[in-house]
NUKOL-170136 format. One line per 10 residues: number of its first residue (from 0); their letters; for each residue x, y, z of N, C-alpha, C. Coordinates in Angstrom, 3 decimals, m for minus. Each point is the difference from the previous one (the first is absolute). Layout:
<nodes>
NUM> a> X Y Z X Y Z X Y Z; ...
</nodes>
This chain:
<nodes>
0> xxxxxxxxxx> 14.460 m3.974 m20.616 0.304 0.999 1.031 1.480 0.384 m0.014; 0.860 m0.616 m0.724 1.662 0.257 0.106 0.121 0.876 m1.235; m0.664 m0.088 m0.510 m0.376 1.283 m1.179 0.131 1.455 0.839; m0.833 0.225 1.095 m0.254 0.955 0.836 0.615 0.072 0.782; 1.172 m0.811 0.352 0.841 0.166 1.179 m0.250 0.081 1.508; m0.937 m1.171 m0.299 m0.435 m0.401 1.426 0.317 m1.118 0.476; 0.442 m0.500 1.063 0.858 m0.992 0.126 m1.694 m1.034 0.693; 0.876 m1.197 0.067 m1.599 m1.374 0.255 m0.130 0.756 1.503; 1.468 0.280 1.024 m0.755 0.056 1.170 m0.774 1.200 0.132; 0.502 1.182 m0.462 m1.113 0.957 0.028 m1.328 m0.115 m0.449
10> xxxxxxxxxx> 0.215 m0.853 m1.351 m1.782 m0.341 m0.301 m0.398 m0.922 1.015; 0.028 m0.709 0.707 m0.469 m0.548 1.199 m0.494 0.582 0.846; 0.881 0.689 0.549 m0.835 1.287 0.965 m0.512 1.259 m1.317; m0.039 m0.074 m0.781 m1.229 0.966 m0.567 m0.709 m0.691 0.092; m0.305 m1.350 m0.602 m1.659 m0.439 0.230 m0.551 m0.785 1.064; 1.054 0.091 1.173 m0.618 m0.688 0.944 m0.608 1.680 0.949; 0.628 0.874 0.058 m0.560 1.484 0.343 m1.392 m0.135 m0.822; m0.157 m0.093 m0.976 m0.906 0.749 m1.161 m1.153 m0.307 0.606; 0.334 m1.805 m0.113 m1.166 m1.120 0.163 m0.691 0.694 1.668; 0.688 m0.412 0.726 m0.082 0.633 1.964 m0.637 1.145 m0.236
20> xxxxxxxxxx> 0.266 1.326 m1.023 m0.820 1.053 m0.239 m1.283 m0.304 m0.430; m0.795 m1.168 m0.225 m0.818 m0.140 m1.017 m0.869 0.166 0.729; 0.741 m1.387 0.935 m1.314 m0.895 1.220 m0.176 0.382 0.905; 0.869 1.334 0.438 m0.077 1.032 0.790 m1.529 0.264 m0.387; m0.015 0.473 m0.957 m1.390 1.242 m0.038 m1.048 m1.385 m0.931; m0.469 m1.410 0.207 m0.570 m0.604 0.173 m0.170 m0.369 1.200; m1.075 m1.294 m0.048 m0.387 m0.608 0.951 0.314 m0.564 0.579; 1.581 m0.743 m0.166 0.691 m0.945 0.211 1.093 0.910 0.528; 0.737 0.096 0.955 1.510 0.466 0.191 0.445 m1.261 0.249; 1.354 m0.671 m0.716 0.910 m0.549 0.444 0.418 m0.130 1.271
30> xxxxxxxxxx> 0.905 0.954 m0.060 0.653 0.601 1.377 m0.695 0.057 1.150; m1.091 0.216 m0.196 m0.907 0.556 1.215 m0.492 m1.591 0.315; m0.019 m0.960 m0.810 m0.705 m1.098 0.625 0.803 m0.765 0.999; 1.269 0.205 m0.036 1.158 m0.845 0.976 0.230 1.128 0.651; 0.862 m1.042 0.952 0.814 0.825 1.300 1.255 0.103 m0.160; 0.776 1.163 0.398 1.628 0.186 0.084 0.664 m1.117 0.514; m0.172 m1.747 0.177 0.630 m0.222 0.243 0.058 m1.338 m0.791; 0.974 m0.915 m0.575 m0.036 m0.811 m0.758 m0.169 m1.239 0.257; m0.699 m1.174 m0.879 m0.235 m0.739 0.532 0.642 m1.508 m1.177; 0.383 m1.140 0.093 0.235 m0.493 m0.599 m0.152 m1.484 0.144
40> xxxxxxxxxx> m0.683 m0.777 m1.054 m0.597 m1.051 0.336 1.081 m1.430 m0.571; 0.946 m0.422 0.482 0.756 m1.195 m0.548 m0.911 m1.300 0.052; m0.423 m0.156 m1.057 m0.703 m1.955 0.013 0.711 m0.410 m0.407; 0.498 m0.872 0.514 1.094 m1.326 m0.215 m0.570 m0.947 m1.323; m1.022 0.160 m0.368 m0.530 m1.161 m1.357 m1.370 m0.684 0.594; m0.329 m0.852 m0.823 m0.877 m0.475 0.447 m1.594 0.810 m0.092; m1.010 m0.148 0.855 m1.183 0.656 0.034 0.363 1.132 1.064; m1.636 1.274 m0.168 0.543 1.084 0.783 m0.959 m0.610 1.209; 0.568 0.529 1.208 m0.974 0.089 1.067 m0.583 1.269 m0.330; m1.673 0.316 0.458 m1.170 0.218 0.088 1.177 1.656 0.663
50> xxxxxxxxxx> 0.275 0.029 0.581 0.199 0.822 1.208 1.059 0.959 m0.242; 1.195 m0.633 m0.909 0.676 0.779 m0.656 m0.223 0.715 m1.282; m0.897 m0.551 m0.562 m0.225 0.400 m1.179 m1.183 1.114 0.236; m0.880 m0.069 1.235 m0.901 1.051 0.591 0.580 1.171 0.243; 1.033 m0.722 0.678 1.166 1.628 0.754 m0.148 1.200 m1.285; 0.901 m0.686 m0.453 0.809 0.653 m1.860 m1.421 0.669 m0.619; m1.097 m0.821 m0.292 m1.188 0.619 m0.197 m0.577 1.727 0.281; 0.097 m0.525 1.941 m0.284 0.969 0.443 0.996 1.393 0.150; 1.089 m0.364 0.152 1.051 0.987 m0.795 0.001 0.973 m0.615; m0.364 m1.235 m1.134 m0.481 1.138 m1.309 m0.966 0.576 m0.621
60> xxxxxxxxxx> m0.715 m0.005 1.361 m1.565 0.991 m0.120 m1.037 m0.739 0.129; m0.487 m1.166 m0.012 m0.942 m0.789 m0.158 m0.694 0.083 m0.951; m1.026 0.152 0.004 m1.098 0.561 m1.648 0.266 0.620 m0.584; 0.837 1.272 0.285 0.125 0.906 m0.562 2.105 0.234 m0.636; m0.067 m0.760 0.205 1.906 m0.739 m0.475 m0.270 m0.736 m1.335; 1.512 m0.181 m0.747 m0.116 m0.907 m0.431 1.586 m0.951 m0.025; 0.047 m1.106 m0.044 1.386 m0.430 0.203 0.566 m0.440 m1.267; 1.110 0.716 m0.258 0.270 m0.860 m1.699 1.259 m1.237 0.253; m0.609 m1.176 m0.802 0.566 m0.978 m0.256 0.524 m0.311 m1.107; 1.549 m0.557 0.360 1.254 0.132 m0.930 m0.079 m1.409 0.160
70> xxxxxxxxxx> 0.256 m0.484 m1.333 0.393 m1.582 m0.675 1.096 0.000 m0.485; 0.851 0.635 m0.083 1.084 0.682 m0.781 1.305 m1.549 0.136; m0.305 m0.765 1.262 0.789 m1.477 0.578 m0.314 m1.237 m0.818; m1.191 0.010 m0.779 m0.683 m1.052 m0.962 m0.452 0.670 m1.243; m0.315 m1.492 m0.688 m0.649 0.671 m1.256 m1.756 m0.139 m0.252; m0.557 m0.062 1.204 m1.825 m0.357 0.037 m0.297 1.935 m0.397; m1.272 0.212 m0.454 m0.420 0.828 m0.456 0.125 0.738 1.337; 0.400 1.492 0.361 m0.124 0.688 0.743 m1.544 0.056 0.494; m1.104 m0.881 m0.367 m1.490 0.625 0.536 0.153 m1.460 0.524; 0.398 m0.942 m0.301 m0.336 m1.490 0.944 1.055 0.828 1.594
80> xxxxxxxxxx> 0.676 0.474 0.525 0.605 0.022 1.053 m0.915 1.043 0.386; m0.398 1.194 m0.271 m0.961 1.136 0.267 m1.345 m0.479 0.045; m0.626 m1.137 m0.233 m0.933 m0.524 0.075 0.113 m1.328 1.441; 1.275 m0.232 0.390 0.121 m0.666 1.402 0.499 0.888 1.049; 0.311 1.090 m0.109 0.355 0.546 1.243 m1.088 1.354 0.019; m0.973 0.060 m1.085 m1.460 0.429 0.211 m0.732 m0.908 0.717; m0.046 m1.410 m0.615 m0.842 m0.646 0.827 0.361 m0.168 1.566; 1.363 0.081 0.532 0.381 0.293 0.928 m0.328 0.774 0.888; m0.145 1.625 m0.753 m0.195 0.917 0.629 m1.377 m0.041 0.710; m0.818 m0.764 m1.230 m1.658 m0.093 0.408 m0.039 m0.749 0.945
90> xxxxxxxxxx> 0.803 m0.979 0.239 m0.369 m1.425 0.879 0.469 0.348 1.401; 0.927 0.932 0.237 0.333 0.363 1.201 m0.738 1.657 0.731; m0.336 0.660 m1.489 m0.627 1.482 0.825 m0.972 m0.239 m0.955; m1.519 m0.548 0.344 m1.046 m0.279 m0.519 m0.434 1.390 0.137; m0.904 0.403 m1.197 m0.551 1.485 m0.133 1.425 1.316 0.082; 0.976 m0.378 0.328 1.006 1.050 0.285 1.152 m0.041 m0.849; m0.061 m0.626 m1.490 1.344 m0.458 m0.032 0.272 1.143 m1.441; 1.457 0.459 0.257 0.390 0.615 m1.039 0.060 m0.966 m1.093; 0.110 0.890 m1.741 m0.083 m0.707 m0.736 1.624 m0.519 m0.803; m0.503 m1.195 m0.433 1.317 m0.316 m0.817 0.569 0.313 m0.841
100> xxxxxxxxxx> 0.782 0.414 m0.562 0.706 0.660 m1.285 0.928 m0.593 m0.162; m0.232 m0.709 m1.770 1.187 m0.586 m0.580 0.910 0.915 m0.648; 1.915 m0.128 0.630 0.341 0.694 m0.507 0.725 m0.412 m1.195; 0.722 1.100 m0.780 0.246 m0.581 m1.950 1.383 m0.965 0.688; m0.313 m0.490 m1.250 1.156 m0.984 0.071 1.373 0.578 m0.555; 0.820 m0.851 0.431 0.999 0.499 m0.298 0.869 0.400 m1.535; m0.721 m0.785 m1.067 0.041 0.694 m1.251 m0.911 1.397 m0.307; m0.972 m0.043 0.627 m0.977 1.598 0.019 0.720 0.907 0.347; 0.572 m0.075 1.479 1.205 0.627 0.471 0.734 0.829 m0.671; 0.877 m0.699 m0.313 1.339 m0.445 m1.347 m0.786 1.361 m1.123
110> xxxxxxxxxx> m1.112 0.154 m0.064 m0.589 0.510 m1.126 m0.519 1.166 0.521; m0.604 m0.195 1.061 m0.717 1.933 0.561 0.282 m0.231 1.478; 1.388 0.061 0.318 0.261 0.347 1.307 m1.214 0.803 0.609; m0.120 1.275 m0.326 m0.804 0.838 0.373 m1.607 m0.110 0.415; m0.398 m1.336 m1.043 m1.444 m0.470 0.414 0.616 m0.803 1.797; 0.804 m0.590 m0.067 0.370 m0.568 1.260 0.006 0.736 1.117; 0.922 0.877 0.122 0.313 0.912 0.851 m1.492 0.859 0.680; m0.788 0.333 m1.225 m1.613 0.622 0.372 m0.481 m1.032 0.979; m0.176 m1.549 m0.178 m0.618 m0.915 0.236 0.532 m0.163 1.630; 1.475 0.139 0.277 0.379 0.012 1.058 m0.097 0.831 0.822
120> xxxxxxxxxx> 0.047 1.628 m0.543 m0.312 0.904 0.875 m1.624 0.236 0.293; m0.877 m0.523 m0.684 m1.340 m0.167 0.109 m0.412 m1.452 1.185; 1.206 m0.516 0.560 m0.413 m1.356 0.824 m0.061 0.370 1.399; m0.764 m0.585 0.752 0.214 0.253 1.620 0.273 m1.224 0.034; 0.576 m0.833 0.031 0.228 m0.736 0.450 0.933 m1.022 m1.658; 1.209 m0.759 0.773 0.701 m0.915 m1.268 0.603 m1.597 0.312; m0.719 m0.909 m1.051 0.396 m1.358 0.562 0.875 m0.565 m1.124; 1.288 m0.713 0.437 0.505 m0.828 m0.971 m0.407 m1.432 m0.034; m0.412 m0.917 m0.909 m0.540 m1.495 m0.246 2.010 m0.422 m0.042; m0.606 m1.483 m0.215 1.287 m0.695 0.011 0.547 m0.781 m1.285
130> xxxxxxxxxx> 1.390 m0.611 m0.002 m0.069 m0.347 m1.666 1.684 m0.268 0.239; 0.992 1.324 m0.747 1.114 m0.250 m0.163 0.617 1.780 0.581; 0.315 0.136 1.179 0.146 0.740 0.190 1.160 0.705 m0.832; 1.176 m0.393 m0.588 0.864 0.477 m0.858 m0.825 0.418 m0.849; m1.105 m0.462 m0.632 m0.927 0.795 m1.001 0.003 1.766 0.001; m0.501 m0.194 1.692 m0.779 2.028 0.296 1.430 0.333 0.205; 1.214 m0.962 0.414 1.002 1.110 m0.537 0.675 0.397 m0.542; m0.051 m0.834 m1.075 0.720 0.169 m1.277 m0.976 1.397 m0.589; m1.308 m0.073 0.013 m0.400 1.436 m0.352 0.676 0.889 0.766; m0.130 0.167 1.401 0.359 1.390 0.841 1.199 0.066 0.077
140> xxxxxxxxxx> 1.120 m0.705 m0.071 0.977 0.166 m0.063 0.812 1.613 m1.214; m1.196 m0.484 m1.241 0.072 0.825 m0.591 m0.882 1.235 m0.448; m0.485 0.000 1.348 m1.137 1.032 m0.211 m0.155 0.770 1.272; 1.363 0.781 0.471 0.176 0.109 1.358 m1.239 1.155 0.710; m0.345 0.750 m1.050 m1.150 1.073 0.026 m1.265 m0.550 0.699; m0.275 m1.316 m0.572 m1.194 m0.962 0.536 0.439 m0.766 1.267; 1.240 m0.190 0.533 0.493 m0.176 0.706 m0.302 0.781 1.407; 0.432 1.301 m0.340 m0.005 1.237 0.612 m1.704 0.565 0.386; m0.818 m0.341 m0.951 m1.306 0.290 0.431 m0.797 m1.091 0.966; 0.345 m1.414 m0.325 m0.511 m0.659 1.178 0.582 0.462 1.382
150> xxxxxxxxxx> 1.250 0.204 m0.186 0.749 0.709 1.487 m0.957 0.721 0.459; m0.249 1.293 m0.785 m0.789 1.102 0.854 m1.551 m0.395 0.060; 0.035 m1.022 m0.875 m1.958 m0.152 0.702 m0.171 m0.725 1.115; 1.357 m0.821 0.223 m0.600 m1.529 1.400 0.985 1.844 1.045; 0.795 0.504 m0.595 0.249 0.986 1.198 m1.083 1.184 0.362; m1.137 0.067 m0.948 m1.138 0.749 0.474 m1.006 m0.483 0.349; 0.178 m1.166 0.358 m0.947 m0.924 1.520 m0.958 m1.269 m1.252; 0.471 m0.122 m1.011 m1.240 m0.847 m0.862 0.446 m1.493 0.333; m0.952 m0.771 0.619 0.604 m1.622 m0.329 0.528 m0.235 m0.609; 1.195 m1.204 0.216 0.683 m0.527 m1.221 m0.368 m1.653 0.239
160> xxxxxxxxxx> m0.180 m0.743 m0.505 0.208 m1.446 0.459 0.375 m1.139 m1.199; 0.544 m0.758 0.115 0.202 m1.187 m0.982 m0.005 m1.399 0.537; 0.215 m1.308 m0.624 m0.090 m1.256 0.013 1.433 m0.439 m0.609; 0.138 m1.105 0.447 1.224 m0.616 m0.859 1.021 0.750 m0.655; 0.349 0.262 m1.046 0.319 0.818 m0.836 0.449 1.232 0.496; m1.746 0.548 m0.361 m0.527 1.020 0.375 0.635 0.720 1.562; 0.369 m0.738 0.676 0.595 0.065 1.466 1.553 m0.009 0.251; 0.344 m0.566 m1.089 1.595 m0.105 0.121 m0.089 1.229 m0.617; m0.116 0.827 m0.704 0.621 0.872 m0.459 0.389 1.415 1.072; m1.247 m0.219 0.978 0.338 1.306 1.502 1.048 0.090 0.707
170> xxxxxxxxxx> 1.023 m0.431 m0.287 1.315 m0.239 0.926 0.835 0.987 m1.194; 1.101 0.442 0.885 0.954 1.231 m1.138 1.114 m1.481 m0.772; 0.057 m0.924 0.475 0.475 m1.579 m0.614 m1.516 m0.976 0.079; 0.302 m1.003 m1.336 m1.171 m0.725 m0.233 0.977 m1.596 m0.208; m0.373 m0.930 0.213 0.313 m1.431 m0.561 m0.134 m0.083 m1.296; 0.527 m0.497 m0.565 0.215 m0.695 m1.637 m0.050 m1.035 m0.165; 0.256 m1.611 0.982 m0.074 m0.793 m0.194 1.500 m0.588 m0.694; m0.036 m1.638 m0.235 1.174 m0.217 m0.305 1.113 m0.729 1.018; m0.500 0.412 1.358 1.065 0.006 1.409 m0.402 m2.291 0.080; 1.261 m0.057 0.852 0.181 m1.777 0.357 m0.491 m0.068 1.324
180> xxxxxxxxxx> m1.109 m0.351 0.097 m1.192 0.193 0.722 0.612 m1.200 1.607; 1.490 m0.581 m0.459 0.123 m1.076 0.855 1.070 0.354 1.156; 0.435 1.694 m0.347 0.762 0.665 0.798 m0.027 1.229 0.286; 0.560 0.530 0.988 m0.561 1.413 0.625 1.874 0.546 m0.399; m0.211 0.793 m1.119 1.739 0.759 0.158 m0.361 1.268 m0.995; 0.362 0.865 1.174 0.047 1.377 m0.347 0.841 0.090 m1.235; 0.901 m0.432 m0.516 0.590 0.448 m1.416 m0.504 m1.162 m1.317; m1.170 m0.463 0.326 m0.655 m0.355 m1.197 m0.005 0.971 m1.408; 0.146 m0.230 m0.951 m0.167 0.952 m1.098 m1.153 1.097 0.440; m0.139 0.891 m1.040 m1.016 1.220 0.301 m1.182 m0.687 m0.110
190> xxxxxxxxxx> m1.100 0.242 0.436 m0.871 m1.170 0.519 m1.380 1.406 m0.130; 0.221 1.067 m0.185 m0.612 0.983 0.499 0.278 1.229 m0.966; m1.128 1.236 m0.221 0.237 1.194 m0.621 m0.695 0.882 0.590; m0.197 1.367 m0.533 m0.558 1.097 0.541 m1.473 m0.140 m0.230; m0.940 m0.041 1.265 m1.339 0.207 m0.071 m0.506 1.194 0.067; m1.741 0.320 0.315 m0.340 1.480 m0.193 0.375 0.553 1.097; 0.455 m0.416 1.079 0.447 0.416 1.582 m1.062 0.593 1.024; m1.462 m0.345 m0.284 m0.299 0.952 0.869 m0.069 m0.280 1.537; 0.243 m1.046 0.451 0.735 m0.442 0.967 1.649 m0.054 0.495; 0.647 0.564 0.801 1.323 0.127 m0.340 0.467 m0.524 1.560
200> xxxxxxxxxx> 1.290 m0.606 0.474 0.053 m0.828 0.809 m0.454 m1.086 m0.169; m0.621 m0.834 m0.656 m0.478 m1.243 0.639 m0.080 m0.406 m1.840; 0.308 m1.364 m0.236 m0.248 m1.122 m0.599 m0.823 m0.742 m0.465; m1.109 m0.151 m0.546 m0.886 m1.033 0.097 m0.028 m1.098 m0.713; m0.438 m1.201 0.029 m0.036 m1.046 m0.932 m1.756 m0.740 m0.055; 0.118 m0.666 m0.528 m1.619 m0.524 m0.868 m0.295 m1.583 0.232; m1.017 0.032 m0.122 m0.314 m1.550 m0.041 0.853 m0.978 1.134; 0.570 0.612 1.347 1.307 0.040 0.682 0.338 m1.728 m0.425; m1.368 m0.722 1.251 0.106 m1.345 0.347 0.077 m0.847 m0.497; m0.961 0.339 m1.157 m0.896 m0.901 m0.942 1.238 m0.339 m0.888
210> xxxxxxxxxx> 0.929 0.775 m0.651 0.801 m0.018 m0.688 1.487 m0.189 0.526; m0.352 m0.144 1.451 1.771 m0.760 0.306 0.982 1.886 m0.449; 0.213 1.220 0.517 0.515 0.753 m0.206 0.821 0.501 1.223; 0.326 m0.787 0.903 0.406 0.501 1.330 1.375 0.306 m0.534; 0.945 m0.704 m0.599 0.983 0.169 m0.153 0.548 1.184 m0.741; m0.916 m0.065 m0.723 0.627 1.843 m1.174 m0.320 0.670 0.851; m1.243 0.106 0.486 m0.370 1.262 1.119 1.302 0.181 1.069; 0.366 m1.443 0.674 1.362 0.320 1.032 1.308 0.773 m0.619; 0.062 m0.718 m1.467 1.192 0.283 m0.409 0.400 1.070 m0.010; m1.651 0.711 m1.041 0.027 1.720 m0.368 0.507 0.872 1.543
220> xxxxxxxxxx> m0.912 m0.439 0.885 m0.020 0.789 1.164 1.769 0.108 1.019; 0.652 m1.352 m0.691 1.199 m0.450 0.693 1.365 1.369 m0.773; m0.776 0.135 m1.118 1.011 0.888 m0.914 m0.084 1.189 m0.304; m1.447 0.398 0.577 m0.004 1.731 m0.376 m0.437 0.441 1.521; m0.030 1.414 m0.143 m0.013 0.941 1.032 m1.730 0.202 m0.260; m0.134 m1.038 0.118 m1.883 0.145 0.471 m0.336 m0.331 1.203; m0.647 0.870 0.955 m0.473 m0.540 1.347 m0.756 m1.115 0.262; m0.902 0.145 m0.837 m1.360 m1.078 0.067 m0.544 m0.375 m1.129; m0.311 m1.572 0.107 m0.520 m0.598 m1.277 m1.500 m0.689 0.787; m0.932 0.326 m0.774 m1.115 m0.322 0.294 m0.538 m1.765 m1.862
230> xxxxxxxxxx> 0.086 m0.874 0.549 m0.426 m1.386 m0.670 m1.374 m0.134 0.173; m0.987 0.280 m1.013 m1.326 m0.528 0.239 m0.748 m0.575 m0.876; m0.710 m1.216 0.553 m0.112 m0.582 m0.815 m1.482 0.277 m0.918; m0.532 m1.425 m0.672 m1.145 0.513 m1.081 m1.499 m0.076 1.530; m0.544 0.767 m0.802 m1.307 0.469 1.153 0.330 0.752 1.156; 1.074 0.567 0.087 0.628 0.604 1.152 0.096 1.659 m0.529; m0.067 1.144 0.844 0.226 1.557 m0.760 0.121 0.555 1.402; 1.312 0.545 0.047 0.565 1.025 0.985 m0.230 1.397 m0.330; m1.219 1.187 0.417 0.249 0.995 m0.281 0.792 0.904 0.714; 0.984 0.913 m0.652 0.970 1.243 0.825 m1.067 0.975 m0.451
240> xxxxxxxxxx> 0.109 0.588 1.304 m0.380 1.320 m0.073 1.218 0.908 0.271; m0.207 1.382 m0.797 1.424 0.764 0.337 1.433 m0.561 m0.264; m0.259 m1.238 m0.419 1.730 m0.210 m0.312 0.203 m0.541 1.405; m0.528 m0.295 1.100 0.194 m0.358 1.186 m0.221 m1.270 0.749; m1.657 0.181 0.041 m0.576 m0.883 0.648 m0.449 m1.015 m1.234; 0.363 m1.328 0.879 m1.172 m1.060 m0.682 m0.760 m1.043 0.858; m0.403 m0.606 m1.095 m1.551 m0.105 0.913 0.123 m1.722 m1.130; m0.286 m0.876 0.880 m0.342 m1.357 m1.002 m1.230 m0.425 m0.111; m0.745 m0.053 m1.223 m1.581 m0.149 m0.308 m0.101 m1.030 m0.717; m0.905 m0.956 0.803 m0.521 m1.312 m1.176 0.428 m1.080 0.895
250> xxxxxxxxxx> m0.283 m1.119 m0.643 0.144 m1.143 0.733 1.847 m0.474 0.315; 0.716 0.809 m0.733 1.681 m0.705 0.017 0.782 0.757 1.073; 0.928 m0.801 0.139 1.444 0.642 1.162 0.550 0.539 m1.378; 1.185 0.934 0.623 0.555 0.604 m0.890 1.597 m0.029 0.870; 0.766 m0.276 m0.500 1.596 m0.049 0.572 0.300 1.189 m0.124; 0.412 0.080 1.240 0.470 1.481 m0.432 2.571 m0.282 0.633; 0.678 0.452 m0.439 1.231 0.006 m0.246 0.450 1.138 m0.002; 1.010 0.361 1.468 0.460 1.096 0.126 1.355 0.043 m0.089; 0.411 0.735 m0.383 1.944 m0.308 m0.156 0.962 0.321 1.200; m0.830 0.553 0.834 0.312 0.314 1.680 1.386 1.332 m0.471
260> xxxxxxxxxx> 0.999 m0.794 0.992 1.128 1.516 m0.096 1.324 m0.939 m0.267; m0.080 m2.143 m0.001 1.244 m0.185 m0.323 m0.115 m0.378 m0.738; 0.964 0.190 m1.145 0.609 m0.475 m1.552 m0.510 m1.364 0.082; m0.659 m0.547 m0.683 m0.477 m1.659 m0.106 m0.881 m0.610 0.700; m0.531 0.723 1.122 m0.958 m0.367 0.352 m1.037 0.334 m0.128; m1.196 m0.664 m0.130 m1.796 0.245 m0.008 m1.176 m0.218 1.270; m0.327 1.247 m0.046 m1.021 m0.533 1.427 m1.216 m0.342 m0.908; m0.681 m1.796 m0.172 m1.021 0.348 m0.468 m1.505 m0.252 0.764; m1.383 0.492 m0.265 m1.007 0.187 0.793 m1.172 m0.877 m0.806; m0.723 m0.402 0.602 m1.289 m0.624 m0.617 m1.108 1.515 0.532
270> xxxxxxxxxx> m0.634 0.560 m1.103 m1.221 0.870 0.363 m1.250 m1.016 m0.465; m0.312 0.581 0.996 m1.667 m0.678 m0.052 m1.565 0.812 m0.823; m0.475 m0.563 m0.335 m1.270 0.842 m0.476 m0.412 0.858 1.260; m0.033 1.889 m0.454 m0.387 0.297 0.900 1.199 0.427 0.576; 0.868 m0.181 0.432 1.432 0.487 0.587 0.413 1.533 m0.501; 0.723 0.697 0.134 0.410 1.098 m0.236 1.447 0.537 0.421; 0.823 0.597 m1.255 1.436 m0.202 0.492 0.770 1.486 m0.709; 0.249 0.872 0.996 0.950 1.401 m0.506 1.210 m0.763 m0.606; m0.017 0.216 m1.314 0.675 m0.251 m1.012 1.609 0.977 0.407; m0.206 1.109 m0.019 1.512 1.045 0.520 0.296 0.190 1.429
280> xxxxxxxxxx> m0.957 m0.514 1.174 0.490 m0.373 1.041 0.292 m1.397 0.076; m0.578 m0.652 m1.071 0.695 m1.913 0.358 m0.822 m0.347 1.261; m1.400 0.329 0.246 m0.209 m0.755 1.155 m1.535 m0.728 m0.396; m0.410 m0.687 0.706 m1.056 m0.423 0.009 m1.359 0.855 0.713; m1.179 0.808 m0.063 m0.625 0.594 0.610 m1.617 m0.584 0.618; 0.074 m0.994 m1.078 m1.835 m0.384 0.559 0.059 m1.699 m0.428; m0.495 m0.734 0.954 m0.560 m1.571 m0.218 m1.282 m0.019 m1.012; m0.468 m0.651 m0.648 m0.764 m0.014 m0.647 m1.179 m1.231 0.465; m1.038 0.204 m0.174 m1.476 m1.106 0.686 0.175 m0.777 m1.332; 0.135 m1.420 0.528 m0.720 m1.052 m1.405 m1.178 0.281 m0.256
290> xxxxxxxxxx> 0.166 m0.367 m1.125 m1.455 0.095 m1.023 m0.027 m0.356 m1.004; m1.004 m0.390 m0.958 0.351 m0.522 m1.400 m1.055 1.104 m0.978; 1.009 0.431 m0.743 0.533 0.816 m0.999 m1.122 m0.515 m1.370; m1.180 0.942 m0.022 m0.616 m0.434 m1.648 1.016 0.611 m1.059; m0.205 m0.928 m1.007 1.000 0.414 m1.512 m1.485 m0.083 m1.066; 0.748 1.392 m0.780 m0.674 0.407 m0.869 m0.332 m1.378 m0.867; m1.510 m0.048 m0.378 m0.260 m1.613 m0.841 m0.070 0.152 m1.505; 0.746 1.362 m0.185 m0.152 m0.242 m1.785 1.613 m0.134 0.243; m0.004 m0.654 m1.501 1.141 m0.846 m0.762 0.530 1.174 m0.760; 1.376 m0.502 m0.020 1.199 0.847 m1.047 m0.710 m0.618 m1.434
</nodes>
């Protein structure tokens, strides 16, 4: 295509238009299966709850959706992860569940951007699996076009959700690992790089508890101009809607860490399953009823 003098980001939006023209005048519209408003599923690791992984489902059309799944964080065959968050889909929207789609890996990529880009603009719905998150960004880093098209699809209302990995990467900063887990100091080495951002304000971290991470999470939050850091752990998934609201689903608390208005200090919160908290007003809005949370019973 540089033969023709077309640059990657314009071919992006040529074939993500083209593709949207297709399914227009099929049976399937994309677009038409979601709503204008975005939704985004953070799983902390671990198994999915039943309930989050339904949400995202229903999202993205139910039967008539399909959600594509990116392995792009590991090296398991892109159809073993599209084959668990299918079985997912089935186990939580029985008779209703959109279908799974494995997407190319990241050497396919590398090779026909363009089969990718179809595959994405053909998704109602998009999940990241978990692995090595520096992986998906060492690709996008250099592939800002593919970059730029997930932007406008989670910004034209399509689910986005991930796990582990898969989850660190939604923050406009991601963890790297590396940090001295036995102290909280904001001028630790760079500890952190640029993620896909589609969350902006707020922080997140993975596996929070399980893995002893309170301290990088304080540190990060002690040193940048981030309002809010949301820590959750494995079996735990906070969805935002709008970039706003969240909502905690599944059996886990989720810490939530606000940087308030003085230099060094942290207000932090325990959310409860069920709780609900305006992310850009900083407040808390709804208590949540106990209950215990089914998790999807197929295996990674």
């Amino acid at each position: 295509m540089h033969a023709l003098g077309m640059s990657e980001s314009l071919l992006a939006r040529t074939v993500f238009l083209c593709v949207l023209s297709i399914l227009a005048l099929g049976s399937v519209n994309a677009s038409a299966l979601n709503s204008t408003s975005t939704h985004l599923y953070l799983v902390g690791g671990g198994e999915l709850p039943n309930e989050a992984i339904g949400r995202l489902g229903k999202y993205a059309g139910g039967a008539k959706g399909n959600v594509l799944v990116i392995t792009w964080a590991n090296d398991s065959p892109p159809e073993e992860g599209a084959q668990w968050i299918g079985s997912c889909l089935k186990e939580a929207l029985p008779g209703n569940a959109p279908v799974a789609v494995p997407a190319l890996t990241v050497a396919q990529v590398l090779a026909d951007k363009a089969s990718f880009l179809k595959q994405l603009a053909a998704a109602t719905g998009v999940f990241f699996t978990g692995g090595d998150q520096a992986d998906i960004m060492n690709l996008l880093e250099a592939q800002p076009d593919i970059v730029d098209m997930f932007r406008a699809r989670f910004e034209s209302g399509i689910p986005f959700g991930g796990t582990s990995a898969g989850m660190a990467i939604m923050s406009k900063e991601m963890f790297t690992g590396g940090e001295d887990p036995k102290i909280i100091d904001p001028k630790q080495p760079k500890l952190f790089r640029p993620g896909l951002g589609l969350i902006s304000g707020v922080m997140v971290d993975t596996h929070f508890l399980v893995r002893g991470r309170e301290n990088r999470f304080f540190s990060y939050l002690l040193g940048h101009d981030v309002p809010i850091g949301l820590g959750i752990d494995q079996d735990g998934v906070v969805e935002v809607t709008d970039g706003q609201l969240a909502e905690v689903i599944g059996n886990k608390q989720v810490m939530l860490a606000d940087t308030v208005e003085h230099p060094g200090d942290l207000l932090v919160k325990i959310l409860k399953p069920g709780d609900t908290f305006d992310l850009v007003r900083r407040k808390k809005l709804g208590e949540g009823t106990p209950h215990v949370a089914s998790l999807c019973s197929a295996r990674k």
